[in-house]
C-alpha positions in Angstrom: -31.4 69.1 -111.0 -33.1 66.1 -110.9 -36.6 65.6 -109.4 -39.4 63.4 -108.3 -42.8 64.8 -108.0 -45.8 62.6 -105.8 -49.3 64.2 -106.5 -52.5 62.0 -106.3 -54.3 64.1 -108.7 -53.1 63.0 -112.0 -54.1 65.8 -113.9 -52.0 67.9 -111.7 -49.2 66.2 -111.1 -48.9 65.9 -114.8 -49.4 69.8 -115.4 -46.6 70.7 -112.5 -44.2 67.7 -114.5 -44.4 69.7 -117.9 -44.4 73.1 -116.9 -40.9 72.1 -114.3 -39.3 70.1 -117.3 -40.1 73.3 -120.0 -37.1 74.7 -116.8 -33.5 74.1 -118.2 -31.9 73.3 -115.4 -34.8 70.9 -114.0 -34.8 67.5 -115.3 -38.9 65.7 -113.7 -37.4 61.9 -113.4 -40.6 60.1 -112.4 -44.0 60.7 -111.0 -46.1 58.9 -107.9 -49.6 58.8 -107.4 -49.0 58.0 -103.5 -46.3 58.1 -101.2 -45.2 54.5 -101.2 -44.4 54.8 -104.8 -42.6 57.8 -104.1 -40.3 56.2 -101.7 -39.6 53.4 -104.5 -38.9 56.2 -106.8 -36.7 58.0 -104.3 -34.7 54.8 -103.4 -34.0 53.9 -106.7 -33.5 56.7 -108.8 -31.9 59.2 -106.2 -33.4 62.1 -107.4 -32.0 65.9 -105.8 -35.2 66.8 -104.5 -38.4 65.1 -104.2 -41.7 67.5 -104.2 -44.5 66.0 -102.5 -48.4 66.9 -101.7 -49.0 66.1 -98.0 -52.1 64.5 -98.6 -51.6 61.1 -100.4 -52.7 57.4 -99.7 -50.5 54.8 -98.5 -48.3 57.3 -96.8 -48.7 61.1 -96.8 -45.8 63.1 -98.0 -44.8 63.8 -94.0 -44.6 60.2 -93.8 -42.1 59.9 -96.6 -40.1 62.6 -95.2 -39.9 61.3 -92.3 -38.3 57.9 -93.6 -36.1 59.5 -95.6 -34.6 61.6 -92.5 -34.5 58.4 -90.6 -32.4 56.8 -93.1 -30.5 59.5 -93.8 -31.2 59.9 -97.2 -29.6 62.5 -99.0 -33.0 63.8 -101.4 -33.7 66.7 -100.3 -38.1 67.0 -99.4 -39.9 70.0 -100.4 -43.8 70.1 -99.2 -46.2 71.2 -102.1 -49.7 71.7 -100.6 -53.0 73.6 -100.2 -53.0 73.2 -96.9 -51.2 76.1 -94.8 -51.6 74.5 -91.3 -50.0 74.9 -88.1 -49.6 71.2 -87.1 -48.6 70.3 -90.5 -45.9 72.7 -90.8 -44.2 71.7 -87.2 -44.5 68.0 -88.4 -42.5 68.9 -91.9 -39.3 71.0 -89.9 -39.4 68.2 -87.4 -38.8 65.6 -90.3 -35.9 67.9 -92.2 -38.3 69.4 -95.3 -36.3 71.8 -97.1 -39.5 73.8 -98.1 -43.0 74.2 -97.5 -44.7 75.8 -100.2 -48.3 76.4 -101.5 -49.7 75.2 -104.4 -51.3 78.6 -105.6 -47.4 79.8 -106.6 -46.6 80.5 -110.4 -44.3 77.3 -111.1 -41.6 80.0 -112.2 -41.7 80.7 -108.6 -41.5 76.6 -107.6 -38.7 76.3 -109.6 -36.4 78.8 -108.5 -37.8 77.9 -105.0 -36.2 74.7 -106.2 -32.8 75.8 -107.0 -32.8 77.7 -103.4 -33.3 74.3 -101.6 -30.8 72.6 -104.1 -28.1 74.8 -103.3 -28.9 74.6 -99.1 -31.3 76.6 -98.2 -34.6 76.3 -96.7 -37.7 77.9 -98.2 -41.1 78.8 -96.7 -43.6 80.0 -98.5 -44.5 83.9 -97.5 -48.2 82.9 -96.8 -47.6 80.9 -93.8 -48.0 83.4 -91.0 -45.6 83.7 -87.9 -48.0 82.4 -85.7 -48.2 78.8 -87.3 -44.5 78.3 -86.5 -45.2 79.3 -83.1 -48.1 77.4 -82.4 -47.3 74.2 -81.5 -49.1 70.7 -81.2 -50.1 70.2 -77.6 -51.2 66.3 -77.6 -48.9 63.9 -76.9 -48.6 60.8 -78.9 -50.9 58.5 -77.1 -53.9 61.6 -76.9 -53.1 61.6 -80.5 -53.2 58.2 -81.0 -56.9 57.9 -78.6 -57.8 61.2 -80.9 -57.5 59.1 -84.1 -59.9 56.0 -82.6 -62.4 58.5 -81.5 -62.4 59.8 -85.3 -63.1 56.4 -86.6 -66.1 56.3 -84.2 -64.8 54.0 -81.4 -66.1 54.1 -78.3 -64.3 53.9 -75.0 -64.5 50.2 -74.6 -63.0 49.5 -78.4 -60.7 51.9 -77.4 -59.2 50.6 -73.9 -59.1 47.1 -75.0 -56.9 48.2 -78.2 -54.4 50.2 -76.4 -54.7 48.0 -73.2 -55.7 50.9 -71.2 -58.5 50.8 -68.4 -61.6 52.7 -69.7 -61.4 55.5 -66.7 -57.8 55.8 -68.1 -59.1 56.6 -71.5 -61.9 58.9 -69.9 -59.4 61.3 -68.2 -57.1 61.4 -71.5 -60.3 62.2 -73.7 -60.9 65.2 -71.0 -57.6 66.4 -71.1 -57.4 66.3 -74.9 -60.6 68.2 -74.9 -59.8 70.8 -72.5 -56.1 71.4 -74.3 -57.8 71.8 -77.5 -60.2 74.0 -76.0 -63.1 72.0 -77.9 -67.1 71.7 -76.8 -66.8 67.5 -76.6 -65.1 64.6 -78.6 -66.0 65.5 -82.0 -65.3 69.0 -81.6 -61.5 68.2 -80.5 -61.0 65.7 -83.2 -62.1 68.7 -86.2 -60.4 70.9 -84.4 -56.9 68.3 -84.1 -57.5 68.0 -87.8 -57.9 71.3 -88.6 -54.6 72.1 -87.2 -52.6 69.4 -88.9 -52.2 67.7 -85.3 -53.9 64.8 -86.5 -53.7 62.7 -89.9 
C-alpha cells in the first residue's frame, strides 16, 4: 500500500516514516509538515491512505479530511493523534476517516491497523471509550463560530459588527453557549469547547 504521512513534528514524522517503510507491504510516498502540503501530496500522488495528526497549521488533519470527502477523493484518511477527544472523534466519522487511532500504539499495530482500513474496514482505537461516541457537540455553527471570537479576546462589540449581529443578539448566544456547556462564564465555556474537540 501506498501512504502519505502529515506530522508537524519532524522528528516524528520521520521516525513513524522508517519504521512503516521497514513493513513489506507499506510503501511511505511522501511526508507533510502541515495539512495544506498534505493535500498537494494527496492530489498528486494518490496515495491509498493518508495518516494524518489532527493538530497541524494551515489546515488540521479534520480539515483535510473533510476536503477530500467533499471531493470525493478516493484516499482513504486515518487520524493519528494524542488527543482522544469527544468532539474530535464526531468531527473525523462525520468527514469519512477510516480510523482514529492513538499515537501511544506499537507501529506493528499502525500497520496492520493500516491494512484493516485498506481492505474496507474502519478502525478505532480501543482507548476511546463508549461514551465519546455518544457524547455529541451541542453548539451549533454560529455559537461555535461566536465561541472562537471570544477565544481570541473579542469583546461583544468586535464581535456583532463582524458577524453583523446586534450585541443583545450576541449576549443571549454567549448565555446559551455557557449554559449548554455547563461552564462558570466565557472563558470557562471556551476551555471547556476545546477540551472536547468542539472547538479548533
Amino acid at each position: 500500500m501506498r501512504v502519505i504521512i502529515a506530522e508537524d513534528q519532524g522528528m516524528l514524522r520521520g521516525a513513524m516514516g522508517r519504521l512503516l517503510s521497514m513493513e513489506d507491504d507499506i510503501e511511505v510516498i511522501g511526508e507533510a509538515e502541515n495539512g495544506e502540503q498534505a493535500l498537494v501530496l494527496i492530489r498528486s500522488c494518490s496515495p491509498d491512505i493518508a495518516l494524518l495528526d489532527i493538530e497541524m497549521p494551515v489546515l488540521n488533519g479534520l480539515d483535510v479530511a473533510k476536503t477530500l470527502q467533499n471531493e470525493d477523493h478516493p484516499c482513504r484518511v486515518a487520524i493519528v493523534t494524542t488527543f482522544a477527544r469527544s468532539g474530535y472523534l464526531q468531527r473525523a466519522i462525520q468527514a469519512g476517516v477510516r480510523g482514529y487511532l492513538l499515537k501511544d500504539a506499537p507501529v506493528t499495530k499502525l500497520a496492520d491497523n493500516l491494512r484493516s482500513i485498506l481492505k474496507g474496514n474502519k478502525v478505532f482505537s480501543p482507548q476511546l471509550s463508549h461514551t465519546m461516541f455518544e457524547e455529541v457537540n451541542p453548539l451549533t455553527i454560529r455559537e461555535q463560530e461566536v465561541l472562537r471570537h471570544l477565544e481570541k479576546g473579542d469583546s461583544v462589540s468586535d464581535i456583532s459588527g463582524t458577524l453583523f449581529l446586534s450585541p443583545p443578539t450576541i449576549r443571549n448566544y454567549i448565555s446559551e453557549i455557557i449554559q449548554k456547556v455547563e461552564a462558570k462564564n466565557r472563558i470557562d465555556a471556551v476551555m471547556i469547547a476545546k477540551r472536547k474537540g468542539w472547538i479548533d
